[in-house]
C-alpha positions in Angstrom: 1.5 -9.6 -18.9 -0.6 -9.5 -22.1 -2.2 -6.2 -23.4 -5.6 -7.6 -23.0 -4.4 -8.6 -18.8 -3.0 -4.6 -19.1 -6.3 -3.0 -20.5 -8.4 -5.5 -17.8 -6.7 -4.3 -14.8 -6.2 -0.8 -15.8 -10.1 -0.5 -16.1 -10.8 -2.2 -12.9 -8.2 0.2 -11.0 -10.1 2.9 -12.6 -13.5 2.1 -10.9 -12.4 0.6 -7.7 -11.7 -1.9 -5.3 -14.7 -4.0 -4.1 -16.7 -4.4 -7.6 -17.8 -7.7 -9.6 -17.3 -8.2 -12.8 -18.5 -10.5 -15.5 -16.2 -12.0 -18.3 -19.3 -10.4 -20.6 -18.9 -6.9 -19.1 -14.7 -7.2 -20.3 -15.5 -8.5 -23.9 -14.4 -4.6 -25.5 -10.6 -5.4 -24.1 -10.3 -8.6 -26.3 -12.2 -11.7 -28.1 -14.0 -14.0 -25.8 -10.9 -16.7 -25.8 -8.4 -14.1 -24.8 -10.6 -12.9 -21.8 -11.3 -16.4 -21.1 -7.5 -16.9 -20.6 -6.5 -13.9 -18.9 -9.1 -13.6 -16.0 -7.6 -17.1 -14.8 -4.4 -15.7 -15.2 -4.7 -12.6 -13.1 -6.4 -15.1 -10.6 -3.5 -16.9 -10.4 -1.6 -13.4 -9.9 -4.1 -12.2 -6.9 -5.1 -9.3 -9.1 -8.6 -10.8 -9.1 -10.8 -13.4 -7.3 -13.1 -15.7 -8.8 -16.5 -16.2 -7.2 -18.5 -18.3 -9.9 -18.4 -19.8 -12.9 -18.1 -16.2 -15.1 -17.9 -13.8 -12.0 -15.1 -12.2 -10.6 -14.5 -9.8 -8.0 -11.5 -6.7 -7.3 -10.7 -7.3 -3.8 -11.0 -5.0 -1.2 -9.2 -4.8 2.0 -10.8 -3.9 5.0 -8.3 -1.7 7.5 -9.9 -2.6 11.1 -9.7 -6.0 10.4 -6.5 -6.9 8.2 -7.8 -8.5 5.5 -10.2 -8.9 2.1 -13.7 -9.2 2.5 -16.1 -10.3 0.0 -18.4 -8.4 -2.3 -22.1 -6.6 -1.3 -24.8 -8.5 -1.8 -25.8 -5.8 -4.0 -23.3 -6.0 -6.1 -23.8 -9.7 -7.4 -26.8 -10.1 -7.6 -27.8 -8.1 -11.1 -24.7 -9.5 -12.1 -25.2 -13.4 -11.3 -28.7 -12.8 -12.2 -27.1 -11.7 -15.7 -24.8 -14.1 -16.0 -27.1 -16.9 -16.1 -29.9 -15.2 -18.3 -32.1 -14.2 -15.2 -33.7 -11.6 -13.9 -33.1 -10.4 -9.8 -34.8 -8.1 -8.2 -33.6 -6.0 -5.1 -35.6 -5.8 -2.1 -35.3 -3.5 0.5 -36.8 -4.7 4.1 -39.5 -2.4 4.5 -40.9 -2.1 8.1 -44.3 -3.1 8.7 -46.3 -0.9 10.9 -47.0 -2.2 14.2 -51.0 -1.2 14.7 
């Protein structure tokens, strides 16, 4: 395992299973051609999942059921929104009153 794989993992350990990352949001670990190698790498490892060109996900395992689940909605949207120079906006259902 490379330094840069080392520093990636270390900081994704650090803030938890069940966040997204983009290959942009890693650039302080290494130049943009070693990040681009080792988030494939640590895909192929099962350290990571990939969920889009650029976005990539610490999986979570969920206890009552046995296995990973995917990412909150929350969590990728800013960052696919980002990732692809847009904007997103979150929207909370807001109950309309019945009259």
């Amino acid at each position: 395992m490379s330094i840069v794989q080392a520093n990636i993992i270390d900081h994704i350990r650090r803030r938890g299973r069940g966040k997204v990352y983009t290959s942009k949001d890693l650039l302080r670990f290494g130049s943009r051609a070693a990040i681009d190698q080792a988030l494939p790498r640590l895909v192929k490892a099962g350290q990571l999942q990939r969920l889009g060109r650029g976005l990539y996900y610490y999986p979570k395992n969920n206890r009552r059921l046995g296995m990973t689940v995917g990412p909150d909605a929350d969590e990728i949207g800013p960052l696919a929104g980002r990732s692809c120079n847009r904007y997103s906006v979150r929207c909370r259902a807001v109950p309309c009153p019945i009259p």
